[in-house]
Backbone as CSV, one residue per row, in Angstrom:
resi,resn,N_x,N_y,N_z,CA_x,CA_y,CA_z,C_x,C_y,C_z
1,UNK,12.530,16.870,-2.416,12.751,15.673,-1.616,13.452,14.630,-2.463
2,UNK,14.239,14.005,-1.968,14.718,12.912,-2.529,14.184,11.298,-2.488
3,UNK,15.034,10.730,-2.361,13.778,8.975,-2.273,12.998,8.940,-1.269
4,UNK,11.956,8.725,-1.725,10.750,8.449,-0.518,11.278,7.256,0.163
5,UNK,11.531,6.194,-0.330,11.900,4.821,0.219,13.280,4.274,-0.171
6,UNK,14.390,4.232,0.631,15.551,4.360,0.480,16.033,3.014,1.635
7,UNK,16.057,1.401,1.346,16.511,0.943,2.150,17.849,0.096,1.466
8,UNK,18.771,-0.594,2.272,20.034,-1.226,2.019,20.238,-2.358,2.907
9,UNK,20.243,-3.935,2.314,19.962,-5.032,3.080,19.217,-5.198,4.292
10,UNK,17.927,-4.722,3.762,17.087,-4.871,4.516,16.188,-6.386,5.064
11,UNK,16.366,-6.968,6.498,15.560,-7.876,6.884,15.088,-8.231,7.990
12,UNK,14.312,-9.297,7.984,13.775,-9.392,9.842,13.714,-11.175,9.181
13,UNK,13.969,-11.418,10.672,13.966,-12.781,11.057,12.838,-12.811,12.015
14,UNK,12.631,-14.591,12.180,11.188,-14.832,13.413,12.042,-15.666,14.228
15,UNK,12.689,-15.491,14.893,13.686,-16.734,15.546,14.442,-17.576,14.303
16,UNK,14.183,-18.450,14.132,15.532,-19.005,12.888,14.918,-19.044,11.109
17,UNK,13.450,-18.258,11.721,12.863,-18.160,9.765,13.272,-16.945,9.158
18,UNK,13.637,-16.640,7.998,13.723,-15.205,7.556,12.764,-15.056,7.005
19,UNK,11.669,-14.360,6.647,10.532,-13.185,6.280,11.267,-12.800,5.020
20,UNK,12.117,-12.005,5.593,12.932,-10.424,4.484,14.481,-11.098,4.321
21,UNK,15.078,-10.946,3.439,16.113,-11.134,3.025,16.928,-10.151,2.344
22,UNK,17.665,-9.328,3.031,18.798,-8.142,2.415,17.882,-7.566,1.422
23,UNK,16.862,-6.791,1.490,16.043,-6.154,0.590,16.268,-4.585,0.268
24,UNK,16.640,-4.250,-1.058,17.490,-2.921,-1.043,16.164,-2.702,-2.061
25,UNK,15.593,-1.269,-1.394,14.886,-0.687,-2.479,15.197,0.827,-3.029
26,UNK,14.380,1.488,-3.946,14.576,2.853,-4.210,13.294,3.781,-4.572
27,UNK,12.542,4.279,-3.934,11.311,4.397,-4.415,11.519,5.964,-4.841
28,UNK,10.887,6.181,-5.814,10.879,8.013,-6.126,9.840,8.538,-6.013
29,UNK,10.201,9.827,-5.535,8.822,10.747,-5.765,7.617,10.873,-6.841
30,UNK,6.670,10.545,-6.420,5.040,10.674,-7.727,4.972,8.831,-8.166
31,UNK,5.628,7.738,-7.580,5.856,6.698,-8.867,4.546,5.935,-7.533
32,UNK,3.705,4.800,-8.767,3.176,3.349,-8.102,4.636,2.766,-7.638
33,UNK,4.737,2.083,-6.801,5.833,1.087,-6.599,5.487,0.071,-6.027
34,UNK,5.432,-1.278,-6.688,4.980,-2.231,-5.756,5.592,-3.892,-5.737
35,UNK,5.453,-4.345,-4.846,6.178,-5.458,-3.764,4.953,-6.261,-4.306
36,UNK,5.764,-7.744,-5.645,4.816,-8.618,-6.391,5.142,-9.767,-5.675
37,UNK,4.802,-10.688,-4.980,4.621,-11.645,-4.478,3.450,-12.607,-4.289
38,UNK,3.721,-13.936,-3.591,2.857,-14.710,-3.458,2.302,-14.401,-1.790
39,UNK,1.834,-15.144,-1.507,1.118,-15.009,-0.143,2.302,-15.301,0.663
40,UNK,3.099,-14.946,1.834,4.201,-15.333,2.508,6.007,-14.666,2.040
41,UNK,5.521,-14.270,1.021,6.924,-13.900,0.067,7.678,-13.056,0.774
42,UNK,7.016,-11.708,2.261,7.562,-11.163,2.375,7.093,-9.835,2.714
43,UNK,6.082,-9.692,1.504,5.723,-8.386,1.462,5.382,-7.663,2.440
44,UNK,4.042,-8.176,3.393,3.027,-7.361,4.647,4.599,-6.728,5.595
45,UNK,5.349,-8.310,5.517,6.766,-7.922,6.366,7.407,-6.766,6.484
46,UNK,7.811,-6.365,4.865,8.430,-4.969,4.486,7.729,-3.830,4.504
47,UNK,6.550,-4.168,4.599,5.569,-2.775,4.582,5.443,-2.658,6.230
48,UNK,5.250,-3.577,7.124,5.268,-3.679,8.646,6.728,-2.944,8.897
49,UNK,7.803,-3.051,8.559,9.216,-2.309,8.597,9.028,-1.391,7.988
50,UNK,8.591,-0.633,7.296,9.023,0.294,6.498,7.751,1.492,7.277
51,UNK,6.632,0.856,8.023,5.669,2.109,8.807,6.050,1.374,9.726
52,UNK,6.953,1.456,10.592,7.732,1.190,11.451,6.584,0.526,12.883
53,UNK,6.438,-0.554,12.202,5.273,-0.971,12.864,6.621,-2.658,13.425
54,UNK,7.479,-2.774,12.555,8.056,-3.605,13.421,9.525,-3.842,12.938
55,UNK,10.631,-3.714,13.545,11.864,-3.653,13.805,12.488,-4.191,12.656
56,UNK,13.697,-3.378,11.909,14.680,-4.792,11.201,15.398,-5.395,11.873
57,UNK,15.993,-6.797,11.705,16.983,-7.400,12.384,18.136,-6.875,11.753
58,UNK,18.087,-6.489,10.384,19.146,-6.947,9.966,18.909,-5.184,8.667
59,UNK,20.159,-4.458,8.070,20.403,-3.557,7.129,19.243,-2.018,7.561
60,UNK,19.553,-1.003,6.887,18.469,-0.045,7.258,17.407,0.519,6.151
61,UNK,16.904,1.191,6.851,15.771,1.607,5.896,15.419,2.806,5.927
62,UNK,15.178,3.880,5.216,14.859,5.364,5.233,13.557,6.044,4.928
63,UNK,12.571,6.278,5.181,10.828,6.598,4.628,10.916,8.146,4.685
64,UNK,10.664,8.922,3.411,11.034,10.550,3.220,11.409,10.836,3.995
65,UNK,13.273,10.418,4.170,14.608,11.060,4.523,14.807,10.608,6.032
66,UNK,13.302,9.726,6.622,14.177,9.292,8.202,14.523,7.732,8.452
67,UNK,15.370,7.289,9.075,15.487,6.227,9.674,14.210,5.796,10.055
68,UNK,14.083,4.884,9.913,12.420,3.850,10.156,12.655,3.013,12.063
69,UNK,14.119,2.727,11.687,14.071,2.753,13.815,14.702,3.779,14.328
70,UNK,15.335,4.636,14.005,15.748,5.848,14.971,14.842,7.360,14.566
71,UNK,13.723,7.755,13.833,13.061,8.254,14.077,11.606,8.160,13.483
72,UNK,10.963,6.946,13.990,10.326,6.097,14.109,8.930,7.519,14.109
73,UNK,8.818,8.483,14.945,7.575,9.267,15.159,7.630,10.658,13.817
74,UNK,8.763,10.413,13.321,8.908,11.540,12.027,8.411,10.122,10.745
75,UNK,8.776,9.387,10.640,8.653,8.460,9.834,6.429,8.158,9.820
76,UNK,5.784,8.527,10.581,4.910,8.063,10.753,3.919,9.456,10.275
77,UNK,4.629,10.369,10.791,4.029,12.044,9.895,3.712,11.961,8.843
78,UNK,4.470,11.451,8.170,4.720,11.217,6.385,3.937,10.182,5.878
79,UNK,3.673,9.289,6.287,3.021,8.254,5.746,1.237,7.651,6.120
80,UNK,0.691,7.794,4.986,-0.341,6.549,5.326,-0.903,5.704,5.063
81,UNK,-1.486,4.962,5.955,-1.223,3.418,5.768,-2.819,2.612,6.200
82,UNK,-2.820,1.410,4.673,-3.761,1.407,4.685,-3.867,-0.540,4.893
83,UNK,-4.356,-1.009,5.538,-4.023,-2.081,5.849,-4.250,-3.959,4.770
84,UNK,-4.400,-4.824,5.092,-5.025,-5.524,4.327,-6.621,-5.782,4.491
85,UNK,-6.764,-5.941,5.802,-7.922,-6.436,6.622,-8.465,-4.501,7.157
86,UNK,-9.927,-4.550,6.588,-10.606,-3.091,7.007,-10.580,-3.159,8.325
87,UNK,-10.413,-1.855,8.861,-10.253,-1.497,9.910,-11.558,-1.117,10.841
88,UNK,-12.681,-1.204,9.856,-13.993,-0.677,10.406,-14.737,-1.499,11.357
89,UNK,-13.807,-3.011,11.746,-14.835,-3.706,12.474,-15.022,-3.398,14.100
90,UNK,-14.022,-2.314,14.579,-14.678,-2.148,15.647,-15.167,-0.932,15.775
91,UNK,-15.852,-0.349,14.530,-16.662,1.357,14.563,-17.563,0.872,14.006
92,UNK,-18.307,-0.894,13.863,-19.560,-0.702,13.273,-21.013,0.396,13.490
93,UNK,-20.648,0.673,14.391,-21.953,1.540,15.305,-21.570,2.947,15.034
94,UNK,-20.680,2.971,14.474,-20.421,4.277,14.125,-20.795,4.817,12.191
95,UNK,-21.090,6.259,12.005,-21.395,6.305,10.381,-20.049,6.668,10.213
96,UNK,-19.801,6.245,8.443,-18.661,6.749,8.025,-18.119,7.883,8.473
97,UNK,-18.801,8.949,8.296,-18.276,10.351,9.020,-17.474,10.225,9.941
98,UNK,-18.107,9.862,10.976,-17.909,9.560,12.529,-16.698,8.929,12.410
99,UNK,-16.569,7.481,11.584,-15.136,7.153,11.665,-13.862,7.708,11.201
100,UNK,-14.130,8.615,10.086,-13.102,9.355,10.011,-12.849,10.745,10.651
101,UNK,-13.917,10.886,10.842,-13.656,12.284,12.224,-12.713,11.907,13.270
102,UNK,-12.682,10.053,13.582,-11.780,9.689,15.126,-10.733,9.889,14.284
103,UNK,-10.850,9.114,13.179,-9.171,8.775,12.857,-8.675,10.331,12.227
104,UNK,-9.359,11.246,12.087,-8.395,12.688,12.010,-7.937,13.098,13.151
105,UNK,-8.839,12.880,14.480,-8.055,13.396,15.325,-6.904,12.617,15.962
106,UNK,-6.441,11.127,15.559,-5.543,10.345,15.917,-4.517,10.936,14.946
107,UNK,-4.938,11.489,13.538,-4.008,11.748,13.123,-3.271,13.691,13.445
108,UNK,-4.023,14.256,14.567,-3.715,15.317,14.623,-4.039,16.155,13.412
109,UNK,-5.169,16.041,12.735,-5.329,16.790,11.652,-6.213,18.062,12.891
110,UNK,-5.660,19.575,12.626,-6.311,20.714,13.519,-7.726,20.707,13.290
111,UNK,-8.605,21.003,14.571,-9.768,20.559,14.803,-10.622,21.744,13.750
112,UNK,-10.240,22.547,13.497,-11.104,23.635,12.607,-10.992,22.873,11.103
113,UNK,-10.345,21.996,10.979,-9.916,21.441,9.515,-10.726,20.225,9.240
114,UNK,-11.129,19.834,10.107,-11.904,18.149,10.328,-13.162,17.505,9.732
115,UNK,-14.101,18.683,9.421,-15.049,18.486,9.010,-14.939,18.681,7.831
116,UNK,-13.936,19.968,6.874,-13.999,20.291,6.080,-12.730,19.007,5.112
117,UNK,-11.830,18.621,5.902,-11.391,17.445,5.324,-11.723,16.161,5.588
118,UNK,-12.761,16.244,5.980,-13.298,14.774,6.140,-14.187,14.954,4.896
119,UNK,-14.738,15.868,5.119,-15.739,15.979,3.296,-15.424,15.686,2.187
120,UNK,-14.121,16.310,1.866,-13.239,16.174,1.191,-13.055,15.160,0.139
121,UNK,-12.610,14.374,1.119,-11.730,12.885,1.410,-13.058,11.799,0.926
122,UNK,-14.086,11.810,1.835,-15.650,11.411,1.355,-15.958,11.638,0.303
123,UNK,-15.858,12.460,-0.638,-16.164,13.582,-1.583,-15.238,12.273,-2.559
124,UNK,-14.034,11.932,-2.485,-12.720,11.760,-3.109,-13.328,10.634,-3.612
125,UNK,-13.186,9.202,-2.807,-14.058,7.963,-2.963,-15.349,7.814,-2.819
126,UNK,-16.056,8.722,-3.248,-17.604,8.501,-3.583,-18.030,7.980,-2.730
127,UNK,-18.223,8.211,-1.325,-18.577,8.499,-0.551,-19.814,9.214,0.777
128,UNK,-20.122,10.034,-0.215,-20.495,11.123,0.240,-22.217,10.848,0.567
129,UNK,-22.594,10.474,-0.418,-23.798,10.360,-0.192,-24.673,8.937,0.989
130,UNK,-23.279,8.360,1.430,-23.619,7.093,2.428,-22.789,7.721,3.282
131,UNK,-22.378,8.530,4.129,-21.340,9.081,4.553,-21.603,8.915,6.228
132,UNK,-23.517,9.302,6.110,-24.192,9.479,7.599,-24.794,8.382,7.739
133,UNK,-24.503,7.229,6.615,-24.699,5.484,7.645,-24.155,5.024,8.293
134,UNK,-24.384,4.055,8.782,-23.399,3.051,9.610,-22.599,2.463,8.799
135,UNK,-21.331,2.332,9.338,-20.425,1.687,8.973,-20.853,-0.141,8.818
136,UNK,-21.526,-0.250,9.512,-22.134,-1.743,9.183,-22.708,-2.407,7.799
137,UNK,-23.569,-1.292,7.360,-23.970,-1.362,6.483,-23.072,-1.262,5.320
138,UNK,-22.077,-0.567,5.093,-21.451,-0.615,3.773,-20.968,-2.402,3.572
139,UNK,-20.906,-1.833,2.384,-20.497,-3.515,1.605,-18.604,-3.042,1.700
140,UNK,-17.832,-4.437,1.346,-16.306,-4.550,1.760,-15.636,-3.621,0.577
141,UNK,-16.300,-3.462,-0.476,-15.468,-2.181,-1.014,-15.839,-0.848,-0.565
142,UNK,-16.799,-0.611,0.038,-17.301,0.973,0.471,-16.290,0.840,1.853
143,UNK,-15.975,-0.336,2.668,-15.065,-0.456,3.735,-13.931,-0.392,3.323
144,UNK,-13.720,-0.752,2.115,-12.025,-0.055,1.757,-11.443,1.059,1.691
145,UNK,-12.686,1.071,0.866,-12.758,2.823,0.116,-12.820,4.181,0.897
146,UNK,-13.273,3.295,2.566,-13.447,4.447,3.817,-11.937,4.261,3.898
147,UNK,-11.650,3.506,4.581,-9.925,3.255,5.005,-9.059,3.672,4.091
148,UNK,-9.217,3.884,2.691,-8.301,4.434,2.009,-8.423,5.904,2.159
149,UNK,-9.852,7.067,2.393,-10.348,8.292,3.139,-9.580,8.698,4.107
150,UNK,-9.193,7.284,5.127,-9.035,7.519,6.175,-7.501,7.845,6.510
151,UNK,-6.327,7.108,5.248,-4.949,6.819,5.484,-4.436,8.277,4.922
152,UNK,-5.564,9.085,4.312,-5.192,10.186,3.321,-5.553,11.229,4.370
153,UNK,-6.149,11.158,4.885,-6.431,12.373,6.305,-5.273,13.789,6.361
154,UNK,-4.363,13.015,6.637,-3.110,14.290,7.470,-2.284,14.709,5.833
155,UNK,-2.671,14.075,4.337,-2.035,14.485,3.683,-0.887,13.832,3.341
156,UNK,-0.979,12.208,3.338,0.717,11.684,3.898,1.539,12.033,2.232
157,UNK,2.875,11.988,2.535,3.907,12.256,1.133,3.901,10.923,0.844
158,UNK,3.924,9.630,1.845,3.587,8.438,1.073,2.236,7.211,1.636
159,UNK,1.984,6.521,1.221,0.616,5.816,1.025,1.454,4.327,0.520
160,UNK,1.005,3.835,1.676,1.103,2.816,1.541,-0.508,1.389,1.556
161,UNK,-0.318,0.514,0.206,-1.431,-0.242,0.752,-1.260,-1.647,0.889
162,UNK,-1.390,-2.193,1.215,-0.920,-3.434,1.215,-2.348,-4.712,0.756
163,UNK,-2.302,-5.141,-0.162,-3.204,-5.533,-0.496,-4.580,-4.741,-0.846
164,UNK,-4.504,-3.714,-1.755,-6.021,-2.936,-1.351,-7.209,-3.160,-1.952
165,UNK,-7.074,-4.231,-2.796,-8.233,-4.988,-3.559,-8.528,-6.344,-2.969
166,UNK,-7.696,-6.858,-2.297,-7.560,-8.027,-1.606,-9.518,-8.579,-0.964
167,UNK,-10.254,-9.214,-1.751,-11.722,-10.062,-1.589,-12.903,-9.252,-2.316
168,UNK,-12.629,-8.193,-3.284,-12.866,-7.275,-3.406,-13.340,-7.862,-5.141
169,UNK,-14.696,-7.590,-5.376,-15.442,-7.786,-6.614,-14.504,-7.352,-7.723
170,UNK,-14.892,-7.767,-8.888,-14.403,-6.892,-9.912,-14.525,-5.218,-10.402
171,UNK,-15.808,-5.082,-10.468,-16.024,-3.625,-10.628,-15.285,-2.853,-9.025
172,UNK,-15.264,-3.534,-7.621,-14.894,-2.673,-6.639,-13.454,-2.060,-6.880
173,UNK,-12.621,-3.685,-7.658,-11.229,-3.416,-7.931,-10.872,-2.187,-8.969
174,UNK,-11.710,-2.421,-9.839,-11.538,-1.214,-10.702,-11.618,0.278,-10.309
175,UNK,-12.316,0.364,-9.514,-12.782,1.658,-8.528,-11.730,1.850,-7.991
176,UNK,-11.400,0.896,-7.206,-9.832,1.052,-6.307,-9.004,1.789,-7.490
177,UNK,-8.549,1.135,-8.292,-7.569,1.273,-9.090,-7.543,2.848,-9.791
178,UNK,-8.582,3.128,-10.396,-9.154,4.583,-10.470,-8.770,5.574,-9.166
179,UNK,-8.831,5.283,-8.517,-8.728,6.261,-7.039,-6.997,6.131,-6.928
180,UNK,-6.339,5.193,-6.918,-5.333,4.539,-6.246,-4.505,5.548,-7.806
181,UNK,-4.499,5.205,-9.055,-4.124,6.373,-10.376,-4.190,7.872,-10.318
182,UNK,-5.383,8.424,-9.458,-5.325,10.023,-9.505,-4.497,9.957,-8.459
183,UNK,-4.641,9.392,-7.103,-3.406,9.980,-6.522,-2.432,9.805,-6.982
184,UNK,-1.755,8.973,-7.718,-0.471,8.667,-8.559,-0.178,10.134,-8.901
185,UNK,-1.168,10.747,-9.958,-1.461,11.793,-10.925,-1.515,13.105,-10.179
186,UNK,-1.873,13.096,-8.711,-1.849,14.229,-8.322,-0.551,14.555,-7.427
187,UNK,1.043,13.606,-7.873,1.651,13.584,-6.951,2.205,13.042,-5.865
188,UNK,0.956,11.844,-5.398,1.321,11.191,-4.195,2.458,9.778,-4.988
189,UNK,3.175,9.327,-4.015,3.957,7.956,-4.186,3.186,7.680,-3.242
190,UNK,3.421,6.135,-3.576,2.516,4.660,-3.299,3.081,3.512,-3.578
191,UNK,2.920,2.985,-2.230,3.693,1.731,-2.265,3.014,0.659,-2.600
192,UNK,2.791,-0.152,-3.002,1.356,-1.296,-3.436,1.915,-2.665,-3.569
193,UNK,1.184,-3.400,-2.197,1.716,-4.882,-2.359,0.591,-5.221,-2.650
194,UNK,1.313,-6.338,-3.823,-0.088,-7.532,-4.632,-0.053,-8.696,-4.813
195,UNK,-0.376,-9.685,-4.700,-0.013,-11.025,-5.618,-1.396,-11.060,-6.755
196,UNK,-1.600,-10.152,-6.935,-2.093,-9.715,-8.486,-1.894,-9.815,-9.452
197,UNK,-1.369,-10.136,-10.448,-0.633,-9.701,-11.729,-1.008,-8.426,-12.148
198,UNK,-2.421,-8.675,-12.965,-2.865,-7.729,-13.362,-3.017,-6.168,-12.964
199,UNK,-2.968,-6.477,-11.186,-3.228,-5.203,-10.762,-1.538,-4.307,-10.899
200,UNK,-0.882,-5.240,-10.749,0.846,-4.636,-10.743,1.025,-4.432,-12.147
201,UNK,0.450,-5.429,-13.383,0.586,-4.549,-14.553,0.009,-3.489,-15.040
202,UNK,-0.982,-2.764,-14.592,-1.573,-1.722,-14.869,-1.362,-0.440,-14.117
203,UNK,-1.186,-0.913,-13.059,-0.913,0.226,-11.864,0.627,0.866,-11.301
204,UNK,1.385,-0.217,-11.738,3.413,0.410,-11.308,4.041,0.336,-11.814
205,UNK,4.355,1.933,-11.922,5.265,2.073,-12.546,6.722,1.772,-12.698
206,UNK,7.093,0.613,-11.222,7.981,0.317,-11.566,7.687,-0.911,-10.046
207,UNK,8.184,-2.189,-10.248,8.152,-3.382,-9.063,9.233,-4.320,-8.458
208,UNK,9.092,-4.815,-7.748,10.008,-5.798,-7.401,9.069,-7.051,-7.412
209,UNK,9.663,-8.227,-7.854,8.821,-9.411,-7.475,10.215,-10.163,-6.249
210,UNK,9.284,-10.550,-5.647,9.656,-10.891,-4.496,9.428,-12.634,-3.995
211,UNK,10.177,-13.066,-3.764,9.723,-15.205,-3.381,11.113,-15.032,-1.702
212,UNK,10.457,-16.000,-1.222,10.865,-16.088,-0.078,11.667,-14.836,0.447
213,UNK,11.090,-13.871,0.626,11.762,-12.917,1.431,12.895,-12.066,0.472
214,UNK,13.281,-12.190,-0.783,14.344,-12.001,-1.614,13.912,-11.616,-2.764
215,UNK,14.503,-10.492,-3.289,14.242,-9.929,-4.786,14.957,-10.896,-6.049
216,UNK,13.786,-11.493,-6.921,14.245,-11.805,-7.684,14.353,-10.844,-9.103
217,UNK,13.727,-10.050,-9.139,13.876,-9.288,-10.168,13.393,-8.069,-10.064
218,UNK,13.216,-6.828,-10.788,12.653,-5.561,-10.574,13.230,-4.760,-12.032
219,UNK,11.958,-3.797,-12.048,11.656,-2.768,-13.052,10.439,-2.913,-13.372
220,UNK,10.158,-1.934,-14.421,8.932,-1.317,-14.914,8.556,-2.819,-15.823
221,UNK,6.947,-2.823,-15.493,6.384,-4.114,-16.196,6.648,-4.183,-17.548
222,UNK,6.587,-3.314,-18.039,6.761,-2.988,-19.807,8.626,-3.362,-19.987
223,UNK,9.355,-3.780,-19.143,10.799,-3.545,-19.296,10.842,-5.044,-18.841
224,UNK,10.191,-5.512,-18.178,10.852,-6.637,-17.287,9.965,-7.878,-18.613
225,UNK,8.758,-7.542,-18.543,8.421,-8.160,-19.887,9.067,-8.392,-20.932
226,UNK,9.464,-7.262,-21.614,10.743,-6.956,-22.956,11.939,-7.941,-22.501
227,UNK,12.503,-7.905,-21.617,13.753,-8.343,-20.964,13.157,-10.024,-21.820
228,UNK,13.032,-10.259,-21.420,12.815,-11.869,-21.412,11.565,-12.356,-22.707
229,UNK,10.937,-11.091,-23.125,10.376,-11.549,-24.934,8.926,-12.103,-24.527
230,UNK,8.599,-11.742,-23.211,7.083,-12.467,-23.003,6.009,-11.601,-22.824
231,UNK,4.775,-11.782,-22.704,3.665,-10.843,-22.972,2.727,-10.614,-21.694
232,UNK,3.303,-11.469,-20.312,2.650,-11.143,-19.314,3.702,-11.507,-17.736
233,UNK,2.989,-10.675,-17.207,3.924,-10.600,-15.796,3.594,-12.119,-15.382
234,UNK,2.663,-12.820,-15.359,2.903,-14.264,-14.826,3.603,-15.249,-15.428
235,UNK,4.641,-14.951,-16.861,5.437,-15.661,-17.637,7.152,-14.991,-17.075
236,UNK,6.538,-13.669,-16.231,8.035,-12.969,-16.162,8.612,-13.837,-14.506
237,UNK,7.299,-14.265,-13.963,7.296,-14.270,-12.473,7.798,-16.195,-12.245
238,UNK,6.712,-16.708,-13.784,6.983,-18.115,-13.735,8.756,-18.712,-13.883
239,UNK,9.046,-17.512,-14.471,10.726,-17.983,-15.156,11.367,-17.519,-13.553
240,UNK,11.445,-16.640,-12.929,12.258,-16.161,-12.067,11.950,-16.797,-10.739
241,UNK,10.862,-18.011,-10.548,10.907,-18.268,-9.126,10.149,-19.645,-9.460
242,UNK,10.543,-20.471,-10.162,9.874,-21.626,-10.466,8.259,-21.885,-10.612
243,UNK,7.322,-21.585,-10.028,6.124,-21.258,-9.941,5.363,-20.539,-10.686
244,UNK,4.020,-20.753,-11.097,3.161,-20.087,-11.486,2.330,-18.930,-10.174
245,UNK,1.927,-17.824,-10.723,1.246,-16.936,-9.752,0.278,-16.598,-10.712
246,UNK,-0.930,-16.849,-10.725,-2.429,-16.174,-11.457,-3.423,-16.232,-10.765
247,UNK,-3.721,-14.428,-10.662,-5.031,-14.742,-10.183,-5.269,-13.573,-10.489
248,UNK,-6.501,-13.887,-11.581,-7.044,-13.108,-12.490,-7.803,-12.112,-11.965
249,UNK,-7.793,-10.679,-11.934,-8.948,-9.733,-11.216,-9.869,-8.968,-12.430
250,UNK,-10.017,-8.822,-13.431,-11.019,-8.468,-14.813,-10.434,-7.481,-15.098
């Protein structure tokens, strides 16, 4: 396969605001890749376009090899997607199991396969042993940690998360990050929006930082650092968009 994520002046407008601004990316097979911004910069935007959850106005975009608006239901095979906000609040009454049993069969995973990859997947994010509670009961990282179970279901070639530590303790983040690395390691690409620092310096292998809708800079943290002689991504981010961005996760 060639680029997982292959777009060329890519943007969307809201009536006369731009969001996205001519955003050209290149994502490769097996890499973290992630979209560094502040809150508004852009990001949820490009990840909403890119799982073709909402239209460009403007340049195109490609997700493993299809058009993102002209084949919009091949584009959605391939990918999964994991949101900012958990998805579990309307399966409280349901146990973990249960919720990913629905969402396999939304994802067409074959019904002889369901139980045995729902285990799996449970099995994956430690899981397993709260598996037959209620979804109510888990705390907001065991609710991540389902939804990230849940985006991995059908096997996607890419994974997208958008915020996936986003209110999330310190030790939960670390967990994330651990989980979010073996799939790196076993192959999968991953798209990862943050206004993190830390989490984009440890976790991608290669980024874009992003301010009003527009790339101000991109490459590997260890390169974009070097470039400019400084020792942290919030000195690389402060020079390229006037602003400070910190917010420390341990």
């Amino acid at each position: 396969m060639g680029l997982i994520i292959e777009t060329a002046g890519l943007g969307r407008a809201f009536g006369g605001a731009i969001a996205v601004d001519a955003l050209t990316l290149a994502v490769s097979p097996g890499e973290i890749f992630g979209l560094l911004g502040p809150n508004g910069a852009g990001k949820t935007t490009t990840i909403r376009m890119l799982s073709t959850l909402l239209p460009p106005t403007t340049g195109t975009a490609r997700v493993c090899g299809h058009d993102v608006a002209r084949r919009a239901g091949e584009v959605r095979r391939h990918i999964g997607y994991v949101p900012q906000q958990v998805s579990s609040m309307g399966h409280y009454m349901l146990t973990g199991r249960e919720k990913a049993e629905i969402e396999a069969a939304l994802y067409h995973v074959p019904r002889r396969r369901v139980q045995a990859r729902v285990s799996e997947l449970l099995e994956l994010v430690q899981l397993s042993a709260c598996a037959d509670r209620l979804v109510q009961t888990y705390s907001g990282g065991m609710q991540k940690r389902l939804d990230l179970a849940c985006g991995l279901l059908h096997r996607p070639d890419l994974l997208i998360l958008d915020e996936p530590t986003l209110g999330l303790d310190v030790q939960s983040r670390h967990h994330m990050w651990d989980h979010i690395r073996s799939l790196r390691d076993e192959g999968m690409t991953v798209l990862l929006a943050t206004n993190y620092m830390d989490e984009a310096d440890r976790l991608c292998d290669r980024l874009v930082i992003i301010d009003h809708g527009r790339e101000v800079a991109g490459g590997s943290p260890a390169a974009l650092k070097a470039a400019m002689g400084v020792s942290s991504l919030d000195e690389v981010f402060l020079r390229h968009t006037g602003h400070a961005l910190r917010e420390e996760v341990g």
